[in-house]
C-alpha positions in Angstrom: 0.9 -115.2 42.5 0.5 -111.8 40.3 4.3 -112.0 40.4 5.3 -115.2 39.4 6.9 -114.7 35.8 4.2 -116.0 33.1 6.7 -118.5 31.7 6.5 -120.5 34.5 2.8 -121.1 34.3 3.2 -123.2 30.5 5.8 -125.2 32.2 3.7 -126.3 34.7 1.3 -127.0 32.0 3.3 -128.8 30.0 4.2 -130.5 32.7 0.9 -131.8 33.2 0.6 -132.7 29.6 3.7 -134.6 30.0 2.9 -136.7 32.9 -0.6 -137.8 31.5 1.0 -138.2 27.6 3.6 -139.9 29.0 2.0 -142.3 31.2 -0.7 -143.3 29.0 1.1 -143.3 26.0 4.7 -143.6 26.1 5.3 -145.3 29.7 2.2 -147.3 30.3 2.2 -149.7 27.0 4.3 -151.9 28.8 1.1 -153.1 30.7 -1.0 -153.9 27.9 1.7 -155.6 26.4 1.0 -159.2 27.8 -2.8 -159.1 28.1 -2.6 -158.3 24.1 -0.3 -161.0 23.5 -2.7 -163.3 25.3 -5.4 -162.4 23.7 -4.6 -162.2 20.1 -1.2 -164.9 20.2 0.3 -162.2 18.0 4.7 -162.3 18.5 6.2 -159.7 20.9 7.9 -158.7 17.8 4.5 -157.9 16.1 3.1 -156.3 19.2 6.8 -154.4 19.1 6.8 -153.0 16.0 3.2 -152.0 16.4 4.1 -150.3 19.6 7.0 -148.3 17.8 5.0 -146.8 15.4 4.0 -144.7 18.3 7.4 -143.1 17.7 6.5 -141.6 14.8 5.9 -138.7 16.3 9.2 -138.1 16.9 10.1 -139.6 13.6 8.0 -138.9 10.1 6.0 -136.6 11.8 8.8 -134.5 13.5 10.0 -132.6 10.9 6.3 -131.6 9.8 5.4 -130.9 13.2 8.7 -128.7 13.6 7.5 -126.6 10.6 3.7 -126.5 11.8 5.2 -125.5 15.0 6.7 -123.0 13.9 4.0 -121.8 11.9 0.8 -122.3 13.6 2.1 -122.2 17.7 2.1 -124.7 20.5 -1.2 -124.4 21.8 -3.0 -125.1 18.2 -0.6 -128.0 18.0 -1.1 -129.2 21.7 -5.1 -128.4 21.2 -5.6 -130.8 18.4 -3.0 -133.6 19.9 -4.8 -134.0 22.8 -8.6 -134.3 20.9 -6.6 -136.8 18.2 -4.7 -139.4 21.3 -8.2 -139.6 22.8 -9.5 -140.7 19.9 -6.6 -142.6 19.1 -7.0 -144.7 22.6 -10.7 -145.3 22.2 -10.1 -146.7 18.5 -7.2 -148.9 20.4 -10.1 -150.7 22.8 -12.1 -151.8 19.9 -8.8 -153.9 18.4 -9.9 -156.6 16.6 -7.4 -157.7 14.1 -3.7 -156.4 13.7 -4.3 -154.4 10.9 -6.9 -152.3 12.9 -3.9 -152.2 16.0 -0.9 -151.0 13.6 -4.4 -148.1 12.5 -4.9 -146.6 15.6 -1.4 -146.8 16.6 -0.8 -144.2 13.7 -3.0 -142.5 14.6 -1.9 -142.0 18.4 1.4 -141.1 16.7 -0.4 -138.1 14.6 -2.1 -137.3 17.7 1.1 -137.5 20.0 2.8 -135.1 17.7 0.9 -132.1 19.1 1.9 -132.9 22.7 5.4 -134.6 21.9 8.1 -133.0 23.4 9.0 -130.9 20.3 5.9 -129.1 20.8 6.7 -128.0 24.4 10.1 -127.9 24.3 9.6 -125.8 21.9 7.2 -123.2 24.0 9.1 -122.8 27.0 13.3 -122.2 25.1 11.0 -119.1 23.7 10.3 -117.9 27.5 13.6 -119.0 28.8 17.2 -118.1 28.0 19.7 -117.9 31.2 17.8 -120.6 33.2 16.0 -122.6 30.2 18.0 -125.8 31.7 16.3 -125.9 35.0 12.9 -124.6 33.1 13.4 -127.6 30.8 14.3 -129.9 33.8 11.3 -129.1 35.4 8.6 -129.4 32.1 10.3 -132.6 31.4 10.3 -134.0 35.1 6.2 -134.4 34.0 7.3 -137.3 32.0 9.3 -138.5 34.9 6.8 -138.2 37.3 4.3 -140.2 34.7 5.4 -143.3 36.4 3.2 -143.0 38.9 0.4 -143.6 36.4 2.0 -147.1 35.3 0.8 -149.0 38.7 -2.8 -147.4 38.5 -2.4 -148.9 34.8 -1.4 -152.0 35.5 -4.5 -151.8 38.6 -7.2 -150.7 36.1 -6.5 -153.8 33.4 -6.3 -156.4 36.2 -9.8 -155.1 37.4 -11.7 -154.0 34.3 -9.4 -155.5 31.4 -6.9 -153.5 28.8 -10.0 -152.4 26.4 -11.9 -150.4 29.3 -8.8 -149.1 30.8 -7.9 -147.6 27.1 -11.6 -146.3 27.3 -11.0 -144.7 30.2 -7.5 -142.8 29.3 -8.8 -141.6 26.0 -11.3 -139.7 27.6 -9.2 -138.6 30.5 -6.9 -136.8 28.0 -9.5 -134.7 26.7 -10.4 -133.8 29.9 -6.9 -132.7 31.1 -5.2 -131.6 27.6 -7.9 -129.5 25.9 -8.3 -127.3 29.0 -4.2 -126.8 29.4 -4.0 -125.9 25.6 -5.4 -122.8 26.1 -2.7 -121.8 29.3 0.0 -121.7 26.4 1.3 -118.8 24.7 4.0 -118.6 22.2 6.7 -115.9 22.8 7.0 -113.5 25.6 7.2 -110.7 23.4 3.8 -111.0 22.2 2.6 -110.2 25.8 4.6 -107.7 27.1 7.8 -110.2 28.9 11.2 -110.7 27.8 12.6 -114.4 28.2 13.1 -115.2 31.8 10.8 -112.3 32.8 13.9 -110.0 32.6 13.9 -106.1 32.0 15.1 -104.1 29.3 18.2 -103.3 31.0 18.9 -106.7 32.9 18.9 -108.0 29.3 21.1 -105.6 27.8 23.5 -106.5 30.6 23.4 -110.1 29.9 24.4 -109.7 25.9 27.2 -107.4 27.2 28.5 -110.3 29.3 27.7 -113.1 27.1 27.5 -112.0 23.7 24.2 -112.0 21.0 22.3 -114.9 20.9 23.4 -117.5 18.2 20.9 -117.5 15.5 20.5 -120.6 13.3 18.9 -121.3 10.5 17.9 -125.0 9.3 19.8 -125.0 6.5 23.2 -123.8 8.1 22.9 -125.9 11.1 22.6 -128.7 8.3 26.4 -127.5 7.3 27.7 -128.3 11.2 29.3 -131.5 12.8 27.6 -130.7 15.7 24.1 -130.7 14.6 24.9 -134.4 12.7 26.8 -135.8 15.9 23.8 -134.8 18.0 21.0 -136.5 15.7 23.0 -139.9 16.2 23.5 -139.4 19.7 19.5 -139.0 20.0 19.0 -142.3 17.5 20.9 -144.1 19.8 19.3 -142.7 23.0 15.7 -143.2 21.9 17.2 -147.0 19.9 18.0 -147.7 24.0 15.0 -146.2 25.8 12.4 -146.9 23.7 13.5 -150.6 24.1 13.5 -150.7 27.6 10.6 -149.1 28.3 8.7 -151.6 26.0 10.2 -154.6 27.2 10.6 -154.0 30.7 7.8 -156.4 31.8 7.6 -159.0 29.7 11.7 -158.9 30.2 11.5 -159.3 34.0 8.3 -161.6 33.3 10.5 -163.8 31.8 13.3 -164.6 34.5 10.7 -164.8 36.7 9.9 -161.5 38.2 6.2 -161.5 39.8 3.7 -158.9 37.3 3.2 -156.8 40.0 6.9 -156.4 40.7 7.8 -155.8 37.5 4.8 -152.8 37.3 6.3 -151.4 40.2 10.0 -151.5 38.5 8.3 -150.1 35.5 6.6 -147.3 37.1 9.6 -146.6 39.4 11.6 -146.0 35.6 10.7 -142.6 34.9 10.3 -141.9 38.6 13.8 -142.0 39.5 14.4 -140.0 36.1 13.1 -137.3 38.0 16.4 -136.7 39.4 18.4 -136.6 36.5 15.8 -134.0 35.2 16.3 -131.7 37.7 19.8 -132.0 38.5 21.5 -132.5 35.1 19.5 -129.6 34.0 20.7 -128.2 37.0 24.1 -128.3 36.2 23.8 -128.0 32.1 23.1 -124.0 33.3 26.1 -124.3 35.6 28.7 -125.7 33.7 29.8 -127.0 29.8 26.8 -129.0 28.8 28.6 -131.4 26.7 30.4 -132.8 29.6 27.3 -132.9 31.8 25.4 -134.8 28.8 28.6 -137.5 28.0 28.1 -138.1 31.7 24.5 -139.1 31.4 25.3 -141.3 28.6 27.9 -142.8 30.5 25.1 -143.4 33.3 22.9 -145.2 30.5 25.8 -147.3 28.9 26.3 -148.7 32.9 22.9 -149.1 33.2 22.5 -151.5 31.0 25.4 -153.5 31.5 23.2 -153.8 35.4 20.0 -154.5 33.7 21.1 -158.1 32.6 21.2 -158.9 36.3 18.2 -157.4 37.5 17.0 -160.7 39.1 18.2 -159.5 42.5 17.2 -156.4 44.6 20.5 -155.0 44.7 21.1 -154.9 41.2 17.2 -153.8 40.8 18.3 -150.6 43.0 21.6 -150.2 41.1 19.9 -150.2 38.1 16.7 -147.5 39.0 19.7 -145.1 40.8 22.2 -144.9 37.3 20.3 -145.6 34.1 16.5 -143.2 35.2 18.7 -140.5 35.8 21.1 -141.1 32.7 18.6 -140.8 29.9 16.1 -138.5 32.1 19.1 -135.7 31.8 19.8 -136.6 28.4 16.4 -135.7 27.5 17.2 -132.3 29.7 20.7 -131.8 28.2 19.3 -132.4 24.8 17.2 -129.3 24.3 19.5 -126.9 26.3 22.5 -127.7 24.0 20.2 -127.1 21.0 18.7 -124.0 22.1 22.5 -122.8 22.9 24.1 -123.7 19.5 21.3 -122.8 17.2 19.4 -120.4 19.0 15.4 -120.2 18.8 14.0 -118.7 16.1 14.2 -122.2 13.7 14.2 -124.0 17.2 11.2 -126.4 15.9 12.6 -127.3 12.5 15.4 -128.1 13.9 14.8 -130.2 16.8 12.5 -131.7 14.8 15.1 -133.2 12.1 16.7 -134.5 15.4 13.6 -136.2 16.6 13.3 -137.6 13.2 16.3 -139.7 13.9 15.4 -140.5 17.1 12.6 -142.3 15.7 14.9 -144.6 13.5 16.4 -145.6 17.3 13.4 -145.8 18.5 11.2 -147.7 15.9 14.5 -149.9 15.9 15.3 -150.8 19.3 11.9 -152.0 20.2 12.0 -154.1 17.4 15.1 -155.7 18.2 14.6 -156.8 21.4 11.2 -158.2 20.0 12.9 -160.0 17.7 15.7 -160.9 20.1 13.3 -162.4 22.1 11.7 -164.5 19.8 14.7 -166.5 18.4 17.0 -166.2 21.2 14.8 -166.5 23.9 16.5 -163.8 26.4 17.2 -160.1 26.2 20.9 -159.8 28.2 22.7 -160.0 24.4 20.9 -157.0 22.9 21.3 -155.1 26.2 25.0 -155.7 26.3 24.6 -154.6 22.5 22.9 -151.2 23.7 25.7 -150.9 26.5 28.5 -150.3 23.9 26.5 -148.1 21.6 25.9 -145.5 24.2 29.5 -145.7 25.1 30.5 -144.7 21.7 27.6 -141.7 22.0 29.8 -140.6 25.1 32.9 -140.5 22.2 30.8 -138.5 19.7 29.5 -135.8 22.7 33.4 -135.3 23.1 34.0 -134.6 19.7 31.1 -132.0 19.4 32.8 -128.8 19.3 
């Protein structure tokens, strides 16, 4: 084990962080969702745009925490994340009036800034260079595999109720993240590595062959196309996702899919992501990465032409085997394509002026469908609406030079 190359050790702790952030937080709302509705009689477009200020992390807060990043390290940012979401999931349980909901939603937003994907995408494009696609792939496949966690959600509130399940994941995360904090380090460099735990000479070899690094600041990526075509790409990714993953089972609640169907469908979501994870990310280090990420957007525009006829298996499977894998290499693609244009030393400002309009997506899209909901009384016409927007994202990838 002495020679396994340290970067790999903070992606498998980031992919821990990932799986429990994501199933908890991110992933595992959608089970709450309909007990809280119950309870209170608040809208789903209340409940909706409570839900998306979650988001904020990769909105508001993404730009700060690209700077603080940057400044203070991951593993000060990750440390005080994970103390804040705990605290952010027991003030949930104790819900008593909207007011105090939308308050500890912010505040699981502040918290989920430390552990948000800026944060440890940000850690392991410093210890990778040649192979920080399939490094990324792997972190992010945490998320993925954070599906398994929705069906032992949707268990727990059936058995003990939605305020002592959020009891019990507020102190699970300070169990899991506080120790993992401490696992990250910020640049190989500081410890004696080089990224990808090459030598000296191997990396003098590789700049022969492929030329210095690009190094980017903020303020000149601001100048490019490419860095303005990317942050609409990622609103309209995040508009699409965020909606889905909301909405999933009080969607497939209302045509009549069984609650512990649709948990499974829910859960089986960022599962099948997995895939795309790994093998988009395996390809992004193989070939152009624009073409592998207009693919996946391709896969996500298909995807939710399917998802208006989930009510059969077949287009269930159709629909878990083309849109997962579409936005889980997005995500993938995403990072790699930013850490190749603009380099790493302003990684985390950057990336986080992209989150921030991911947020507008994804503060949006949950919303919509809410309110799509409410006055329609169906989803199908604001999925065919997200079907042609992530076609035109394909259009936009092209133009990206």
């Amino acid at each position: 084990m002495k020679n396994v190359f340290y970067g790999w050790w903070i992606v498998g702790a980031c992919f821990l962080i990932g799986f429990y952030v994501g199933g908890v937080v991110f992933y595992g709302f959608t089970a709450f969702f309909e007990p809280i509705r119950r309870e209170f009689g608040w809208s789903s477009t209340q409940i909706s745009l409570a839900a998306s200020l979650r988001g904020l992390e990769m909105g508001l807060f993404a730009p700060i925490v690209g700077f603080l990043v940057d400044r203070f390290g991951s593993r000060t940012l990750i440390l005080v994340g994970a103390i804040v979401i705990g605290f952010g999931l027991i003030l949930l349980s104790l819900t008593q009036s909207l007011a105090m909901f939308y308050v500890s939603f912010l505040i699981i937003a502040f918290g989920a800034g430390g552990c948000a994907l800026l944060v440890t995408m940000s850690v392991v494009v410093n210890w990778f260079r040649k192979r920080v696609s399939i490094a990324l792939g792997v972190m992010m496949s945490g998320i993925g595999a954070s599906g398994l966690l929705v069906t032992l959600v949707v268990h727990l509130i059936d058995g003990y109720g939605w305020r002592t399940t959020l009891v019990v994941s507020g102190v699970g995360m300070w169990i899991l993240g506080i120790p993992l904090s401490f696992v990250i380090r910020e640049r190989p460099e500081q410890y004696g590595y080089l990224p990808d735990g090459e030598t000296s000479g191997e990396t003098r070899s590789s700049t022969d062959t492929h030329g210095e690094e690009r190094e980017v600041s903020l303020k000149e990526a601001l100048g490019k196309s490419t860095f303005w075509y990317l942050n609409i790409i990622e609103a309209i990714r995040m508009l699409t996702v965020s909606a889905v993953i909301i909405h999933v089972m009080p969607y497939l609640s209302s045509i009549g899919v069984p609650r512990a169907t649709a948990g499974i469908i829910a859960g089986a979501i960022p599962l099948f992501s997995i895939t795309g994870r790994f093998g988009f990310g395996w390809l992004g280090d193989v070939i152009d990465k624009r073409y592998v990420m207009a693919v996946t957007f391709g896969l996500i525009s298909l995807g939710m032409l399917v998802f208006c006829n989930v009510r059969t298996v077949w287009f269930t499977i159709i629909f878990l085997l083309i849109f997962p894998p579409g936005y889980g290499g997005g995500i993938v693609l995403r990072g790699a394509i930013m850490r190749e244009y603009f380099g790493r030393n302003s990684f985390g400002k950057i990336l986080g002026v992209t989150y921030g309009s991911g947020a507008v997506g994804g503060i949006i899209g949950p919303t919509l469908a809410g309110r799509a909901f409410d006055t329609l009384g169906s989803y199908p016409m604001v999925w065919l609406t997200f079907c042609g927007l992530n076609a035109l994202a394909v259009w936009l990838i092209m133009k990206m030079r």
